[in-house]
N, C-alpha and C positions, 0 to 999 in steps of 0.2 A: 558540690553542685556542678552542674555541666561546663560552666565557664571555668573552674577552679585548673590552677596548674600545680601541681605538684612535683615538676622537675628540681633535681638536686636539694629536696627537703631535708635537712637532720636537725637533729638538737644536741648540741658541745660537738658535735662533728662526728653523732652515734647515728644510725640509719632507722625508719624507725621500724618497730616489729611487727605494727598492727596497722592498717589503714581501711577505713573505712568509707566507702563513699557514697552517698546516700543523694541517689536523683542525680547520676553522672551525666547523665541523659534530657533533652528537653526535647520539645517537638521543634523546634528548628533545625535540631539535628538529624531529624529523620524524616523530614520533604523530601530531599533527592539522596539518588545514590550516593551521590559524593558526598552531601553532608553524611549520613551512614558509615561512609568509609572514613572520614575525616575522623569522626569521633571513634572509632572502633583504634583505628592508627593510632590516635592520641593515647585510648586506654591501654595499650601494649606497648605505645614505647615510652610513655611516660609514668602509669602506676606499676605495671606491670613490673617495671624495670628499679623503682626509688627505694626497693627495701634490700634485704640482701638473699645469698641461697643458701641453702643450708649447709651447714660444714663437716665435714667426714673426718675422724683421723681414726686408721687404725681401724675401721672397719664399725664404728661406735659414731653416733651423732653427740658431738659436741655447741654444734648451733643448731638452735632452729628456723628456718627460714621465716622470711618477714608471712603474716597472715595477712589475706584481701579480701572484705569483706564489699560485697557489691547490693545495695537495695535499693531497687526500683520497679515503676512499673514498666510491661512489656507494651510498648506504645507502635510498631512495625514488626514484620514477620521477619525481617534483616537488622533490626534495630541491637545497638549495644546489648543490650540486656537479654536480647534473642539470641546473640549468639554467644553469650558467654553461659545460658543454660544450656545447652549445645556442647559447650568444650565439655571431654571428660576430665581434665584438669580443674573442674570446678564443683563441688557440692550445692548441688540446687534444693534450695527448698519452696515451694506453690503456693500458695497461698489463695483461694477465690471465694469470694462472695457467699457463696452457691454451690453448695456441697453437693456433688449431682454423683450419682449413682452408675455403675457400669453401664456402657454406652450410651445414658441419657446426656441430651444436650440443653441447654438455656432454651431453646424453641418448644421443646417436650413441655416443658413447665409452663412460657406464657400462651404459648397457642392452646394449648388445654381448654377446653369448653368453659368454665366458668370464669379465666382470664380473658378469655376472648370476648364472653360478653361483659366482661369488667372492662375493658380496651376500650368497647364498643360505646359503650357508658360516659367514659372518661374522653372520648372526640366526639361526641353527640353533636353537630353544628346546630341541631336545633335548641341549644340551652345554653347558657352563658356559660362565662370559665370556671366563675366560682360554683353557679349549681354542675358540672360535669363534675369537677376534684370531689363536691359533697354526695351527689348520688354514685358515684361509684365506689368512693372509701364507703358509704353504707352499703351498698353491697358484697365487698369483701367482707366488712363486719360480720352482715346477716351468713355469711359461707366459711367464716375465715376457718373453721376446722379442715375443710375439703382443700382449705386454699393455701394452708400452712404447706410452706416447705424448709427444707433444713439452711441455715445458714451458717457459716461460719464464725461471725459472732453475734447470737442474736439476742446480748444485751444492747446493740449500739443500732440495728439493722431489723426496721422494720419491712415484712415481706411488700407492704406495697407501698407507703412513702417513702423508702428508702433504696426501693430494688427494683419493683412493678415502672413505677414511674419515670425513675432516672435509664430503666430501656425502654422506656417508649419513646419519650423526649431523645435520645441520643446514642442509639444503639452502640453505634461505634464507639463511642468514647465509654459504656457503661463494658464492653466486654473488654478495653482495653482497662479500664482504672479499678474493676471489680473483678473479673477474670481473668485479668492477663491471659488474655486471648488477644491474639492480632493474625490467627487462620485466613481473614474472610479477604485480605488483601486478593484483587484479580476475581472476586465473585461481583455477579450483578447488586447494585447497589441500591434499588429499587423493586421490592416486589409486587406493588401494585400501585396505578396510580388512579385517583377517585376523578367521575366524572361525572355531567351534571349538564342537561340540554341548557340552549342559551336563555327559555323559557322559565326551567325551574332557577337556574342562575339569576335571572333578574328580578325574580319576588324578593332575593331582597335588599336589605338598607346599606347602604354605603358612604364608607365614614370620606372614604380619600382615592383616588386612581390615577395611576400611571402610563404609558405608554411606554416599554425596554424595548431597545434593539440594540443588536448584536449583529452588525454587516458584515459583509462577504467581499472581497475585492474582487474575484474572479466566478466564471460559471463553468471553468473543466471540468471532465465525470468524478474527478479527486479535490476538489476544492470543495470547502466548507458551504451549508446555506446559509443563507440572511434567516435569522431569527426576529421575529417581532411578538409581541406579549403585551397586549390591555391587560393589566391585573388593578384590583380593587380590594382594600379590607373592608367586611363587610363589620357592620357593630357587632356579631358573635366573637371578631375576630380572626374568623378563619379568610385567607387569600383567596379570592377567586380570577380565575383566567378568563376574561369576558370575551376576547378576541385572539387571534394570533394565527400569524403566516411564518411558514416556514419552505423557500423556495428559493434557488438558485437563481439572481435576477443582475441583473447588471445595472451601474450606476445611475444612470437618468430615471429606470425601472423602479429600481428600490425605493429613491426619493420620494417616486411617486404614488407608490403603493403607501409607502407609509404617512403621505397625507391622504390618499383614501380610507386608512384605517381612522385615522384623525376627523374625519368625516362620519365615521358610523359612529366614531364612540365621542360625543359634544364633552361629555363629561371631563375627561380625562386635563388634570391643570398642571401635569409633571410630564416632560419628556427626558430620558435618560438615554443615551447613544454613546456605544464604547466609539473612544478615541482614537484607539491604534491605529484603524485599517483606515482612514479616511484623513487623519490628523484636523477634524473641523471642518473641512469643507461641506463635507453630506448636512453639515445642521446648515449652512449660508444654504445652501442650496434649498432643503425643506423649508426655508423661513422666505424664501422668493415663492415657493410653489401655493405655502400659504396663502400667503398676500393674494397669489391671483384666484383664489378659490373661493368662488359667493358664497359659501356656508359661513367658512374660514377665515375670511376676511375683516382683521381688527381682532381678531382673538389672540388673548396674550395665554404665555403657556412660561414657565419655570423650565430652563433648559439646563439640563448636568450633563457636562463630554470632558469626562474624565479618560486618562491614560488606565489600563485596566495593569496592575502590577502583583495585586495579591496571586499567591496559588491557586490553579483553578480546583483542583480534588479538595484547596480546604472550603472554599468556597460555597462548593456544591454540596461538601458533604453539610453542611449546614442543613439544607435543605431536605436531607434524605428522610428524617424522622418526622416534620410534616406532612409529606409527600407522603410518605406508609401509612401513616397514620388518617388520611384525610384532609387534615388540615388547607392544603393547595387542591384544589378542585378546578380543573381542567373542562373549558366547553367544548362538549362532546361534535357541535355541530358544525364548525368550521371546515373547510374546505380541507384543511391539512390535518385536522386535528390526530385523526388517525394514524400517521405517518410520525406524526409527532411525539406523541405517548409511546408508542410503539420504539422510536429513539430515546427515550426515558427510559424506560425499560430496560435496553437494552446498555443503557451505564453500567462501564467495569473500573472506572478511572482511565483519568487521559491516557496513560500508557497501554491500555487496553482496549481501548473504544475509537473507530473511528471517525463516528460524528457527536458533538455532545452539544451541539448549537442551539437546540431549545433547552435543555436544563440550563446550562450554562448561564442564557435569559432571563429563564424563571428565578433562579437562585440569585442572580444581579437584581430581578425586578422585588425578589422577597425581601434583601438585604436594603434597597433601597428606600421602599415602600414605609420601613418604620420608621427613615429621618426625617419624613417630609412633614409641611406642614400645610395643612391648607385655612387658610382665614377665610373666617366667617363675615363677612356684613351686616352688621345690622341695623335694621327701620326703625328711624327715628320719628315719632307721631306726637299729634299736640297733644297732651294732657283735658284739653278742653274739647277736642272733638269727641272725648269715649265719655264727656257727663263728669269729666273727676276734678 
């Protein structure tokens, strides 16, 4: 395992001749470079090193050296396991999913026209979760000969609850844990995102909404924007972006803008505001501007001003396979919206990207959106005024 140490291992004070290590590697080890180097450092000077070399005499092998056997999956493009298939001091064997054929790639297969409209099928916003999974497995059924492709073991791996599905829901992690693939590191991580006038957005039903921000301390031409994000789950399930600015604005500004968004959307009973850049003050401040605002005035709101500490690329990448997929639906008519999608789009991971302040949002407002609760009230009437 990734934790395990293996320094000065023997048995009777014999070294041993086989070691095998099975998942050396976790994904904590390979968020940053250091962790990467850390673990890679560890694997060289401690397995690398615990067995013995082989012994010569005379021109004739007398010993054979310790054997190291390494299985895992390829989880970063620098990761352990990446670069010991890499050493030619080591015999690699591949293993994927999806036995693709000379220069076809996993996009050849689900972009293909009849996955595509099986995709299409399978995020339908207009049908529930369970009719989307049931009309689109009958659809591959009705195709499944055109839709067969070869797999690697296809007693265990069905083509599309097993393979279709688990890349739509999670790209990244299906070409990392099915293809050991980890190429797409530093490519755009968004290839489209779905949008939806504010008109056709509010036909419909909504179960719960929030208000995310993500402020900005400064308005230099290199400083971050203020991010704000109305999002709602609607009963289909799917996230929608009711409102949102995104604009370079300074402290007094920001407060106040973001109780004028507060004002267009009545609905909204959760406010979430990262912590860092303000450390609390910005919510005493919008809970004074409240107050003085006749809409707003007496309205209680659920407030989360957390310290933000997780990664932000694992974060976001959460969000990536909704976003492709449709699932987050972005109103097209905002004053920024344009500006804003366009910053989506343009995600490579922070190390790549110099602004990520609306995803950033959206994927704080996506992650937060499913703890919340909103309570019902309900009217309590006499028995005797309905005749019962």
């Amino acid at each position: 395992g990734s934790g395990t140490s293996v320094r000065g291992a023997n048995w009777g004070g014999i070294r041993p001749t086989v070691v095998i290590a099975d998942d050396f590697q976790s994904k904590d080890n390979i968020l940053t470079e250091a962790a990467r180097e850390k673990q890679y450092n560890k694997w060289t000077t401690e397995v690398e090193e615990v067995g013995d070399k082989a012994v010569y005499r005379n021109g004739r092998k007398i010993k054979a050296a310790t054997k190291i056997i390494a299985i895992g999956t390829v989880l970063h493009i620098d990761c352990l396991m990446s670069k010991l298939a890499r050493n030619n001091d080591y015999f690699t064997v591949l293993r994927r999913a999806i036995v693709l054929k000379d220069d076809e790639t996993v996009e050849d297969i689900f972009e293909s026209d009849l996955w595509l409209q099986c995709h299409d099928i399978y995020f339908d916003e207009k049908l529930n979760e369970d009719e989307r999974k049931e009309k689109a497995k009958q659809f591959y059924d009705d195709h499944k000969e055109e839709m067969q492709f070869e797999t690697w073991w296809p007693e265990k791996w069905d083509c599309f609850n097993d393979l279709a599905i688990k890349y739509w829901e999670n790209r990244a992690a299906f070409m990392s844990e099915f293809m050991n693939d980890a190429s797409s590191i530093g490519e755009k991580w968004f290839k489209s995102v779905a949008t939806r006038t504010k008109e056709e957005i509010e036909d419909h039903v909504f179960t719960k909404t929030m208000l995310c921000i993500d402020p900005a301390s400064t308005t230099s031409k290199k400083s971050d924007f203020t991010a704000m994000a109305v999002g709602s789950k609607a009963t289909n399930d799917f996230t929608y972006i009711r409102d949102l600015l995104m604009k370079k604005l300074g402290y007094e500004q920001y407060c106040k803008k973001a109780v004028e968004m507060l004002e267009r959307n009545p609905d909204v009973t959760h406010i979430n505001i990262e912590r860092n850049t303000f450390q609390g003050a910005d919510v005493v401040r919008i809970k004074e501007l409240i107050a003085e605002s006749p809409i707003l005035k007496g309205k209680k709101y659920e407030w989360i001003n957390e310290m933000q500490k997780k990664n932000k690329d694992e974060k976001i990448s959460t969000v990536v396979d909704p976003v492709n997929n449709g699932q987050i639906i972005v109103c097209s008519d905002c004053e920024d919206s344009k500006e804003a999608v366009n910053q989506i789009l343009d995600f490579q991971g922070q190390l790549y990207t110099t602004h990520d302040d609306m995803i950033d949002c959206i994927s704080e407002l996506e992650n937060k959106i499913k703890t919340i609760e909103v309570v019902q009230f309900a009217t309590i009437m006499d028995r005797r005024k309905l005749g019962l």
